[in-house]
N, C-alpha and C positions, 0 to 999 in steps of 0.2 A: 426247763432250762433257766440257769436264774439270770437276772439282769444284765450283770455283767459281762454273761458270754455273749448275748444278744447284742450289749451294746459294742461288744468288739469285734461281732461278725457284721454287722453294721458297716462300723469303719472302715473294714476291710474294703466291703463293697462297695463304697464310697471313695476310696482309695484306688480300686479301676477301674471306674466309670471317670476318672479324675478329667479336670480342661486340658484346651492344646497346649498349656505354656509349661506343663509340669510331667515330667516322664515317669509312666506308673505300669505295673506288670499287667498283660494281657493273656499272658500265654504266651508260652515255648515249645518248641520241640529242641530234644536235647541230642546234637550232634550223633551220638552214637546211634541215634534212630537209625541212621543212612549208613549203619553199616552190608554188605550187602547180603541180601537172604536168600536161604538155598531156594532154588525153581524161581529166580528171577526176581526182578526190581517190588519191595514191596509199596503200594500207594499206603497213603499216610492217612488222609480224608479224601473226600470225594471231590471231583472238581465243581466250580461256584457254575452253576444255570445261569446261562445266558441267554436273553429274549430279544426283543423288537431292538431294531436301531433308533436311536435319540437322539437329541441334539446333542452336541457338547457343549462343558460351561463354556461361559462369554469370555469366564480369562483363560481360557486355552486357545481359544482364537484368538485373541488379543496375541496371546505367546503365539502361534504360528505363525499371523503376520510379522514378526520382529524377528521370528527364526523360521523358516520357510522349510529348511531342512532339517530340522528336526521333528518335522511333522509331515514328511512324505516319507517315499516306499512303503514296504509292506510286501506280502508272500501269500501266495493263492494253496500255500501246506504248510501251515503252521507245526511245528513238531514242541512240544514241552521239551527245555533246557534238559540232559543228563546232569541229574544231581550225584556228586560223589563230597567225601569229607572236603577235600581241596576247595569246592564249590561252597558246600555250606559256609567252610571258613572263611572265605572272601566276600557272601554276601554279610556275616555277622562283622567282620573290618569294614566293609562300607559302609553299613547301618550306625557300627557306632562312630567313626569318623567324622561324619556329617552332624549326627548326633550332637557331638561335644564338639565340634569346632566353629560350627555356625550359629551364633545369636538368634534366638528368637523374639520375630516382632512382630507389628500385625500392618499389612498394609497402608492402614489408614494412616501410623504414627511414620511408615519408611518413603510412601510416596503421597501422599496426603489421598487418598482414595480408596475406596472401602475393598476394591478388588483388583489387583495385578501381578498374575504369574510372571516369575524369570527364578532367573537360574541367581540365586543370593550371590552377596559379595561378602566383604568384609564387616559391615554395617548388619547382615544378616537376611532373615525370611520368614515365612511361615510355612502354614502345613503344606500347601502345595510345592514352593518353592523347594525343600529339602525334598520331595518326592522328587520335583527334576533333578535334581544335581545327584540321586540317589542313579534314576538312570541312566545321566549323562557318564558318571562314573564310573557303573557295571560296563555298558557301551564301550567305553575309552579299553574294557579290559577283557572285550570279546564276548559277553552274552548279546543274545540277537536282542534286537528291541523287539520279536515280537511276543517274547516272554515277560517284557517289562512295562505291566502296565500300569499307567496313572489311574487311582480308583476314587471315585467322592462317596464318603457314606454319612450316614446320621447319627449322630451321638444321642446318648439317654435324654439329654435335655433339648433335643433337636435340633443344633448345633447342626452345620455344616462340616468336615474333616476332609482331608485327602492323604492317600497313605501308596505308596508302591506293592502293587501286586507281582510278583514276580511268581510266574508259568514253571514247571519242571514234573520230571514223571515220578515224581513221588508226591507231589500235592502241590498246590498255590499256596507259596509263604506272602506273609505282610510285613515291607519295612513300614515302619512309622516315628514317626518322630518325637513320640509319646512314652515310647520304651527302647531301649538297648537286645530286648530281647524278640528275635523273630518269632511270628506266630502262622498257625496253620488260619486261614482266612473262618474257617468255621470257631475258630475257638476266639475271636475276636468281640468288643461289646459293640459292635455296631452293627446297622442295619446298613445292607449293600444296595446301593443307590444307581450308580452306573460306574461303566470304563471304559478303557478306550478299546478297542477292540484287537485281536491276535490279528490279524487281515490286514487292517490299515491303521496306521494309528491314529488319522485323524479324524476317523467313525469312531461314535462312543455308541457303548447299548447299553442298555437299559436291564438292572442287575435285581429287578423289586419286582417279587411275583403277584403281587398286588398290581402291581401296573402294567401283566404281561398281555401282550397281543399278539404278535405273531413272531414265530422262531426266526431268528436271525439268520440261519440256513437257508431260509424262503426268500431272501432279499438282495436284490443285483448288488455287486460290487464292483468300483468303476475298474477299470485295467490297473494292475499292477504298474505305477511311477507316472500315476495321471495326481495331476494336483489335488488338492482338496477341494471339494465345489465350493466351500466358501471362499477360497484364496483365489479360484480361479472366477468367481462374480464380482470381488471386488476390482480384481485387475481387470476386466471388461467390463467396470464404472469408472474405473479411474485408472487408466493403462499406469501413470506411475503416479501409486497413491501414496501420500505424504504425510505424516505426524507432524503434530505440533515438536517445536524444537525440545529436545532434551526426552522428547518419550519412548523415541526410536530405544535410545537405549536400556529405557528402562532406570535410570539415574534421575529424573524428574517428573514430575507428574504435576496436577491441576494444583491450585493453594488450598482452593477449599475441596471440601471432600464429597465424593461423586455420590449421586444416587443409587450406583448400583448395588445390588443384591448382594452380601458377602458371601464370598465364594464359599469354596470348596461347597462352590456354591452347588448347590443340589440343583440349581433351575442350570 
């Protein structure tokens, strides 16, 4: 192989391992896949192993204290979304939607602090934040949330990421904010880290067979439309617990920049 093919298969691969600020190809599946096959729905890939329950990141709690209801219910039969054309089409319009219309920033420079989920504004977000507004907007248009999950995983350089998993019975696709094109969760470059769980959304498991213990099947789940035990130990510390002014909404934040762990954040 002489040099120059080398160094352009290189590039390539450099090209989609690329950072979060820059949208590069991962992989597709091409619409017509979902047309439908004779003797029933064909699966696409396999669906992603799921293990032990985990904590979830710090800024998704942060986000459930500030949205309470976006991080309660949940369904003791989860069922994969019926994907048809109409479907695909709707998730590749919201994918790119959000995509091209939301700025990309990184916490630190939008609220002066290294990690803080919400749902972007006009000023913009980052990778978790278009993952919310990814759901908020399926949601608004009738997929259940329990198909729409928030996922963190690790990039080639061990980066942090957070990308929307969206559930259905032809396979787990990934919106991401990195490409315009949806991808089957296997054909992605990253390594899967945790998410939130089909069940409840504010249970994350734990997605890394390196790190497996026990099946998530084996593990109580509180009653369907009981709060989250974190939201419900804070309000029995602080029956009405209070932000500093301007964080509630997520429009200000500390001046200088926090210690914490940058999301998509893997802890």
């Amino acid at each position: 192989m002489s040099w120059r093919k080398k160094f352009m298969m290189a590039a390539g691969a450099l090209a989609l391992l690329a950072g979060c600020q820059s949208p590069e190809y991962v992989g597709s599946i091409k619409s017509s896949a979902f047309v439908p096959q004779q003797g029933g729905v064909r699966l696409i890939a396999a669906n992603m192993p799921t293990y032990q329950q985990v904590a979830p990141p710090f800024g998704y709690i942060g986000f459930c204290i500030r949205h309470p209801d976006e991080c309660a219910g949940g369904t003791d039969t989860p069922k994969p979304a019926a994907m048809t054309p109409e479907k695909w089409l709707e998730l590749s319009q919201v994918n790119e939607y959000v995509n091209r219309s939301v700025p990309q920033i990184d916490d630190i420079d939008l609220y002066g602090r290294a990690e803080w989920w919400a749902f972007p504004d006009e000023r913009g977000g980052d990778c978790e934040d278009f993952a919310l507004e990814k759901r908020r907007l399926l949601i608004q248009r009738g997929w259940s949330p329990e198909n729409l999950l928030v996922s963190v995983v690790r990039e080639w350089n061990g980066d942090g990421h957070a990308v929307l998993l969206v559930r259905t019975d032809r396979g787990e696709f990934v919106l991401d904010n990195k490409t315009w094109d949806i991808a089957i969760w296997s054909d992605t470059p990253y390594q899967w880290i945790k998410r939130q769980s089909e069940e409840r959304p504010y249970i994350w498991v734990n997605l890394d067979a390196s790190a497996a213990r026990v099946a998530v099947k084996n593990q109580p789940l509180p009653p369907v439309g009981e709060k989250a035990p974190f939201l419900a130990a804070i309000e029995k510390k602080s029956p009405a617990p209070s932000l500093r002014p301007g964080v509630e909404d997520g429009l200000t934040a500390a001046v200088s920049a926090s210690k914490e762990e940058p999301t998509a954040a893997i802890n």
